[in-house]
C-alpha atoms as one frame of an Amber mdcrd trajectory, in Angstrom:
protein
 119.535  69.497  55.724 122.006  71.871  56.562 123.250  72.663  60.598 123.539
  75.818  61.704 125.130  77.155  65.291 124.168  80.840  66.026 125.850  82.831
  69.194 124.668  86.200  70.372 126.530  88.798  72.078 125.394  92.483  73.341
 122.254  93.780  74.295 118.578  93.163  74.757 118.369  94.517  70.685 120.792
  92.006  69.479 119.059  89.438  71.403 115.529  90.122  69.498 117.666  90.201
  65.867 119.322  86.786  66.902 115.523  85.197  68.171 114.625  86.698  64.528
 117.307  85.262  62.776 117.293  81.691  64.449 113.936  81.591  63.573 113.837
  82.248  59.755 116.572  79.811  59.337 114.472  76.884  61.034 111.440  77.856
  58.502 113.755  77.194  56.140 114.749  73.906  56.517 118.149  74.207  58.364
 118.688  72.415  61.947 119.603  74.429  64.968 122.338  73.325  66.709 124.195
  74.408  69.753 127.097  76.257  69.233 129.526  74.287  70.828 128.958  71.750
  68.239 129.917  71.052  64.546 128.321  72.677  62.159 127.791  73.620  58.494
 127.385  77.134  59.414 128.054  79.517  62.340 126.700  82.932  62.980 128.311
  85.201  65.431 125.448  88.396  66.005 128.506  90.529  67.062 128.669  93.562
  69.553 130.852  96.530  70.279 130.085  98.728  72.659 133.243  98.179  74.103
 136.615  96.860  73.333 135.814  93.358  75.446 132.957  93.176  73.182 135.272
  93.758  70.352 137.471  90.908  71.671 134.951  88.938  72.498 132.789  89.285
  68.832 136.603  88.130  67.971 137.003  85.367  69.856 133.892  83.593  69.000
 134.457  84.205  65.094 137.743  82.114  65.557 136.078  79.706  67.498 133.592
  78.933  65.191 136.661  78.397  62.527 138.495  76.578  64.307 135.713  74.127
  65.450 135.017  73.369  61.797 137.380  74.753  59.134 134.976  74.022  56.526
 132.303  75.858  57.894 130.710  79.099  56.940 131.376  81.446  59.322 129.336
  84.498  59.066 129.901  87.736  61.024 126.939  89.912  61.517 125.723  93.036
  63.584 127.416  96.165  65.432 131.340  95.254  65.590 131.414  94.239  61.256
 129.514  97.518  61.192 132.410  99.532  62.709 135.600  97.568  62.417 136.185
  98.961  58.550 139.496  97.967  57.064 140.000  95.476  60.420 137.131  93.360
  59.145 139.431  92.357  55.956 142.121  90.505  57.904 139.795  88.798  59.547
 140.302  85.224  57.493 138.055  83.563  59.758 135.003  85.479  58.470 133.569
  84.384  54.887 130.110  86.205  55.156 129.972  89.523  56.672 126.400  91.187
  57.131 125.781  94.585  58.490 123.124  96.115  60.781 120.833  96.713  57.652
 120.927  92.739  56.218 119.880  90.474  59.449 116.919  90.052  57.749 118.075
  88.707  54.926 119.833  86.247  56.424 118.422  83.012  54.885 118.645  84.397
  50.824 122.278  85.571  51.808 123.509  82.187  52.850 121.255  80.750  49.353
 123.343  82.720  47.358 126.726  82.149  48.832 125.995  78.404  48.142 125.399
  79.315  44.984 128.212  81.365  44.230 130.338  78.533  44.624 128.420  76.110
  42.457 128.168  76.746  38.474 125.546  75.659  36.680 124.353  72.177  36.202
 126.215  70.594  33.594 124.281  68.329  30.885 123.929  65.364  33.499 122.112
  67.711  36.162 124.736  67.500  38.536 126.185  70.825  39.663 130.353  71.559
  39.346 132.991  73.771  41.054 132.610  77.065  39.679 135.790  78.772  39.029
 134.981  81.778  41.437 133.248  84.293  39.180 129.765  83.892  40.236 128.375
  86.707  42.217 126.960  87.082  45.824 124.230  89.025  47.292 125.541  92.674
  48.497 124.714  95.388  50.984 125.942  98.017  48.103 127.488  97.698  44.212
 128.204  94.217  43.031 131.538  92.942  42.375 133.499  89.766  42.713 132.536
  87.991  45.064 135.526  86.921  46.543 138.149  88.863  47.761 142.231  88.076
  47.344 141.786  85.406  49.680 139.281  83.433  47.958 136.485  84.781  50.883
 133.159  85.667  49.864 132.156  89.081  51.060 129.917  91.317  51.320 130.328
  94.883  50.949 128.652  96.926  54.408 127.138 100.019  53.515 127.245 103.029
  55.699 124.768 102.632  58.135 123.574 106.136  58.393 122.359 105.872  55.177
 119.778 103.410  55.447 115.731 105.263  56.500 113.564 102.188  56.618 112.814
  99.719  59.922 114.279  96.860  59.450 111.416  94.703  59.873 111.483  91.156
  61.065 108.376  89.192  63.069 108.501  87.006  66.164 106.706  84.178  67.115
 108.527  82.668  69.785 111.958  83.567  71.622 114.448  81.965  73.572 112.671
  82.599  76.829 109.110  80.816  77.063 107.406  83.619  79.573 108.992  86.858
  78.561 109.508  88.565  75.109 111.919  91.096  74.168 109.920  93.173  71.051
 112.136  95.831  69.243 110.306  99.135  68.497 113.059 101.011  66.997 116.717
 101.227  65.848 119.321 103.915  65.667 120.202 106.919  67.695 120.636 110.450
  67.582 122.375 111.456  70.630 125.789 111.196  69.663 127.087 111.231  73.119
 130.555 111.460  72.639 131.946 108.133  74.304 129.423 106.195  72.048 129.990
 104.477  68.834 126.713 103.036  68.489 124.978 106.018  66.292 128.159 104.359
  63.746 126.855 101.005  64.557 123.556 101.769  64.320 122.523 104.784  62.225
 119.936 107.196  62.829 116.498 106.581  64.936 114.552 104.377  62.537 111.048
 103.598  64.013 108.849 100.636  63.682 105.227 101.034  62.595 102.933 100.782
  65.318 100.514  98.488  63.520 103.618  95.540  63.194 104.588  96.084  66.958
 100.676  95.199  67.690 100.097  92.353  65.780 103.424  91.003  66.381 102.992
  91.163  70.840  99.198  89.631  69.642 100.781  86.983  67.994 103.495  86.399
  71.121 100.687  86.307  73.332  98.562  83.674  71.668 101.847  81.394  71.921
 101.712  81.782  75.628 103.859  84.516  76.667 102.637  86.711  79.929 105.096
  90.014  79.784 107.457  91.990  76.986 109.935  93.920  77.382 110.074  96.846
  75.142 113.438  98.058  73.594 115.175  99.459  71.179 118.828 101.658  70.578
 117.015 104.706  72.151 112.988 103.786  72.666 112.835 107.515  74.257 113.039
 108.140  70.533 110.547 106.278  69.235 108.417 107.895  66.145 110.689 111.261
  66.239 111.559 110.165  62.658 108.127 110.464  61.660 108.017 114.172  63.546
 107.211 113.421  67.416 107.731 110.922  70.103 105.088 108.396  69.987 105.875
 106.034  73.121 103.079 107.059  74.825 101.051 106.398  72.014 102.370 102.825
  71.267 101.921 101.900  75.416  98.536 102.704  75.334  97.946 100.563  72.425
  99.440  97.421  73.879  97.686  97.825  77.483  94.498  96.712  75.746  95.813
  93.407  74.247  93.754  90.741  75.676  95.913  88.326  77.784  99.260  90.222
  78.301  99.825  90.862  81.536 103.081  92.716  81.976 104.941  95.566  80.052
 108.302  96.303  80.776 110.605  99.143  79.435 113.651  98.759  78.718 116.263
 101.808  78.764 114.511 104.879  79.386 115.735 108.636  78.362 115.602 110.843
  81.732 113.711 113.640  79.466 111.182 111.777  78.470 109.684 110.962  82.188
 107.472 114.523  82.347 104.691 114.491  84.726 102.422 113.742  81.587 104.416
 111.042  80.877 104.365 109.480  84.151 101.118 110.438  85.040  99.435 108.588
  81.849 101.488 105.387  82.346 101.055 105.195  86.356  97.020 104.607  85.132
  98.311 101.453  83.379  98.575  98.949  85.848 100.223  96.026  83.226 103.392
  98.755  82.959 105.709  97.319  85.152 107.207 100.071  87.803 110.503  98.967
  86.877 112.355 101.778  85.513 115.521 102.157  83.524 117.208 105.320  83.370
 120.316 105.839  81.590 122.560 108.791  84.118 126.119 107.773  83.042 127.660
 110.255  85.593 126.134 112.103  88.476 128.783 115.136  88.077 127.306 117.799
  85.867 130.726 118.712  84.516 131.157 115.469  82.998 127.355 115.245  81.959
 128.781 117.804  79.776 131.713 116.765  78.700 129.844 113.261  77.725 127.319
 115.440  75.686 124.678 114.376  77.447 121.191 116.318  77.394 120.710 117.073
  80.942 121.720 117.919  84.477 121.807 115.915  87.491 119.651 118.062  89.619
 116.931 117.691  86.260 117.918 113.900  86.728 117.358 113.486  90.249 113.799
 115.144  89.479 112.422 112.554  87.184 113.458 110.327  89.965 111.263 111.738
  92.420 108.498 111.960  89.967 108.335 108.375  89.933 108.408 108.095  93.187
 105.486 110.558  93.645 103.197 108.126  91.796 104.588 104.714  92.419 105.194
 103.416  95.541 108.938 102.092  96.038 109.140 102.107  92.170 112.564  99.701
  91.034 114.950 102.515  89.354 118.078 101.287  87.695 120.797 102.939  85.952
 124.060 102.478  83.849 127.217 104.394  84.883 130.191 104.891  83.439 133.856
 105.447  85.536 136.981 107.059  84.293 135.565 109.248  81.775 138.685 111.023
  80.403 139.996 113.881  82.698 137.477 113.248  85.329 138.806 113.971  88.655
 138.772 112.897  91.568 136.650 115.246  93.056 133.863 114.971  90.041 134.442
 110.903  90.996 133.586 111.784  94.954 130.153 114.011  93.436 129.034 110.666
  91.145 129.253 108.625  94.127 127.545 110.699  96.279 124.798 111.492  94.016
 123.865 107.814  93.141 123.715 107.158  96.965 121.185 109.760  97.252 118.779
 109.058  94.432 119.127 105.111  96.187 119.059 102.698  92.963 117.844  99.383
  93.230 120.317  98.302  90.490 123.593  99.668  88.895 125.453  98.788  85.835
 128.923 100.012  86.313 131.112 100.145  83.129 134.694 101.326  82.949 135.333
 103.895  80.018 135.983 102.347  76.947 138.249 103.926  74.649 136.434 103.698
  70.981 137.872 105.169  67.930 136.019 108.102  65.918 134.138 109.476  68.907
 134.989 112.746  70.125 136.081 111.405  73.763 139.110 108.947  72.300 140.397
 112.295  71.513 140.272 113.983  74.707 143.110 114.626  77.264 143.746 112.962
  80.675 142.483 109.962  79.982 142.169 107.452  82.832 144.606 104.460  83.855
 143.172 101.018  83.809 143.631 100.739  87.340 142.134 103.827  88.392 139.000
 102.969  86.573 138.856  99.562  88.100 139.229 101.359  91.734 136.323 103.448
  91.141 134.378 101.008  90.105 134.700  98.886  92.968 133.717 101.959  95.164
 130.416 102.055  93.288 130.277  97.659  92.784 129.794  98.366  96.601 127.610
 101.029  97.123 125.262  99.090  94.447 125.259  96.267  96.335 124.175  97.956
  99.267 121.472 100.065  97.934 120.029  96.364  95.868 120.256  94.762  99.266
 117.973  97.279 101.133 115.619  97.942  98.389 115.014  93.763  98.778 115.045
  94.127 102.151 111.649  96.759 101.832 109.910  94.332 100.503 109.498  92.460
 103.091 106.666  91.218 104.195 104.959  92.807 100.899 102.191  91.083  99.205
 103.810  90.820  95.719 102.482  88.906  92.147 105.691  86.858  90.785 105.697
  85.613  87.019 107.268  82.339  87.428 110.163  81.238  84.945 111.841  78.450
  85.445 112.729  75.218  88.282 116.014  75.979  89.363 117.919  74.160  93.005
 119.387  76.217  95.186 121.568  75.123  98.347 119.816  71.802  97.755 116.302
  72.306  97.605 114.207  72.796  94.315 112.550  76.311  94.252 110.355  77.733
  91.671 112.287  81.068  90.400 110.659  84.492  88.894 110.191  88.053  88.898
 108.404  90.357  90.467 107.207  93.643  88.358 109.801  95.191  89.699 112.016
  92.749  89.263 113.019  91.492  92.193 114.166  87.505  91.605 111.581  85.693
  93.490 111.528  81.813  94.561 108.823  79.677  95.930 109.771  75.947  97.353
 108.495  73.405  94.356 107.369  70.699  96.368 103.717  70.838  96.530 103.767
  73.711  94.295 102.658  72.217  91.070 103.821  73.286  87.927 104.267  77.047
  88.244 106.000  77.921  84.712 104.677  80.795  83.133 102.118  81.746  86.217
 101.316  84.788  87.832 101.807  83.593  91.645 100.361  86.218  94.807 102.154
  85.717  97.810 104.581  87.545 100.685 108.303  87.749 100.068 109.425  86.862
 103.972 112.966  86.684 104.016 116.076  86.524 101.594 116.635  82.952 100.076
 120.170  84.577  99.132 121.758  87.995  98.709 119.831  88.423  95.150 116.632
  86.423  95.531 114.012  86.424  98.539 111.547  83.567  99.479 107.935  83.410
  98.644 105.169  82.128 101.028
């Protein structure tokens, strides 16, 4: 039996293809093993988003090497998609799958072992072949080894590929929460993105495989999902409209789940339909992700994307209208190039008056072949890092009080895991907005994976507030 070691890195979509990955490879026969330890194979699902993720996808490819030289090491996901002629010097690497070929994961690795066996001789025992056997490819075959002696595999331009790539979950590496993928690719093209490179164009799942795959998570115990995707606001435009609405009401009437979350949401796509349909839908968690990026029109522009942030700040108060104290979180990017001081000051001010519960600050990241890593007045390192301390702080404040309304609220928390803190054990969740909850464990019982009413009654620390 053959050991394997698999590390993730990126987003909630990498995560699902890594669950999906892990788990063919145990159907088939080869032991999981952590990746710290030695191993006859190690996968790296890679990310690059940004040029730390870059690094980072790196980092853990020489790792793996170095941990065991004679190991496979197979690159897979978002940063081989991108790097081009960069992935050849990578020596480290011997199998390198695209975005299209997670899937095929287990027949890729059957057919590098075999490359590098010949046929059995006349005693049945298999010999060194002399390197001419060929290996599965994304595209034309050839030699399967390049002037190194690597196997590789040749990635095919991701835009190109039309089909879902289809994979089915029946267990992930949480035990009360699921993250099910709905759809792949974008079409935005905003211009500091490489992902649409990464990830080709929206590709969307069929809504009959999404059903009976959360069915099939819920009869192996799990209480809530979490919906995502590259662009989920996207979902079924490939087959001529956006069917998200569609899909939601389909998986409010499986028996036995009790929570659906959404995962990043496109500001356009929150109409008063929109809201108004899924605000009847009490297992739709009013926890709501919405991408702004900058709150200075200006820039909005300049970053390509499809809105304003007076038409933002309305979608905001739509939810609002129907939810009360709905959890609305954001991503925002600093040091765009030529943004200005003043367009800065506008950013900050705007994201203290729509009041997010959460912020994800990033600091622009240069990436090569989008239209922004060709723009002028790009910003220093440092100035970047100053602005987003400015908003690290205002985030923090805004989390803090948005906690702090709670209160005294009766709230339902889906409990997760046992966890000390300061001392004392504490059972730790979530509550649908997702607000880290903890409850004191002794005399509890054994609260994993239960829905728990109770009042939150005062903060346990900064980030997580005490159940009674």
């Amino acid at each position: 039996m053959k050991s394997v070691a698999l590390h993730n890195l990126g987003c909630k979509v990498n995560s699902y293809e890594f669950d999906g990955m892990q788990q063919m490879l145990r159907e088939s026969g080869y032991k999981i093993v952590p990746f710290d330890q030695e191993a006859d194979v190690y996968i790296i699902n890679t990310c690059t988003v940004t040029n730390i993720a870059d690094r980072k996808s790196r980092q853990m490819i020489h790792r793996a090497k170095k941990r065991n030289p004679q190991a496979v090491v197979v690159a897979a996901g978002c940063y081989v998609q991108t790097a081009g002629e960069a992935l050849g010097q990578e020596e480290a690497i011997d199998i390198a799958i695209g975005n299209n070929r997670k899937k095929d994961i287990v027949s890729i690795l059957e057919d590098y072992w075999k490359s590098r066996m010949s046929p059995a001789d006349d005693a049945g025992a298999p010999v060194e072949d002399s390197g001419k056997a060929e290996c599965v490819k994304a595209g034309r075959t050839e030699d399967p080894k390049d002037s190194s002696g690597r196997a590789v595999l040749e990635i095919i331009d991701i835009a190109a590929a039309r089909e879902y790539e289809e994979m089915q979950l029946t267990q992930t590496a949480e035990h009360t929460r699921a993250c099910i993928k709905i759809q792949d690719g974008c079409n935005q093209f905003c211009s500091y993105c490489i992902i649409p490179y990464a990830r080709g164009r929206v590709r969307s799942r069929r809504e009959e495989d999404i059903v009976r795959e959360v069915q099939g998570i819920v009869r192996a115990g799990y209480r809530e999902i979490v919906l995502t995707g590259i662009h989920i606001s996207s979902y079924g435009v490939d087959r001529g409209k956006t069917e998200l609405l569609q899909l939601l009401c389909k998986l409010h009437e499986i028996e036995g789940l009790e929570r659906i979350r959404l995962g990043s949401l496109e500001p356009r796509i929150v109409t008063e339909e929109f809201v108004a349909a899924i605000s009847a839908m009490p297992k739709i968690c009013p926890h709501f992700h919405l991408s702004l990026q900058s709150g200075c029109d200006s820039v909005l522009a300049r970053m390509n994307r499809h809105y304003t942030a007076g038409e933002y700040f309305q979608t905001t108060e739509l939810l609002r209208n129907y939810y009360r104290d709905p959890a609305i979180t954001t991503d925002v990017i600093v040091g765009f190039p030529g943004e200005t001081e003043e367009e800065f000051r506008i950013t900050e001010e705007f994201v203290r008056k729509v009041n997010f519960y959460e912020m994800h600050i990033f600091k622009y990241s240069k990436r090569q072949g989008t239209k922004a890593a060709a723009m002028e007045s790009q910003i220093t390192e440092s100035e970047k890092s100053r602005r987003s301390a400015i908003l690290a702080q205002a985030e923090k404040e805004m989390s803090h009080a948005f906690r702090a309304g709670y209160r005294n609220r009766e709230v339902a928390v889906l409990f997760e895991e046992k966890k000390e803190i300061d001392g004392t054990m504490y059972w730790v969740g979530h509550t649908p907005q997702y607000i880290r909850a903890a409850k004191a464990a002794e005399g509890a019982g054994d609260l994993s994976n239960h829905l728990t009413e109770g009042k939150m009654t005062a903060f346990l620390r900064d980030d997580i507030m005490l159940l009674k």
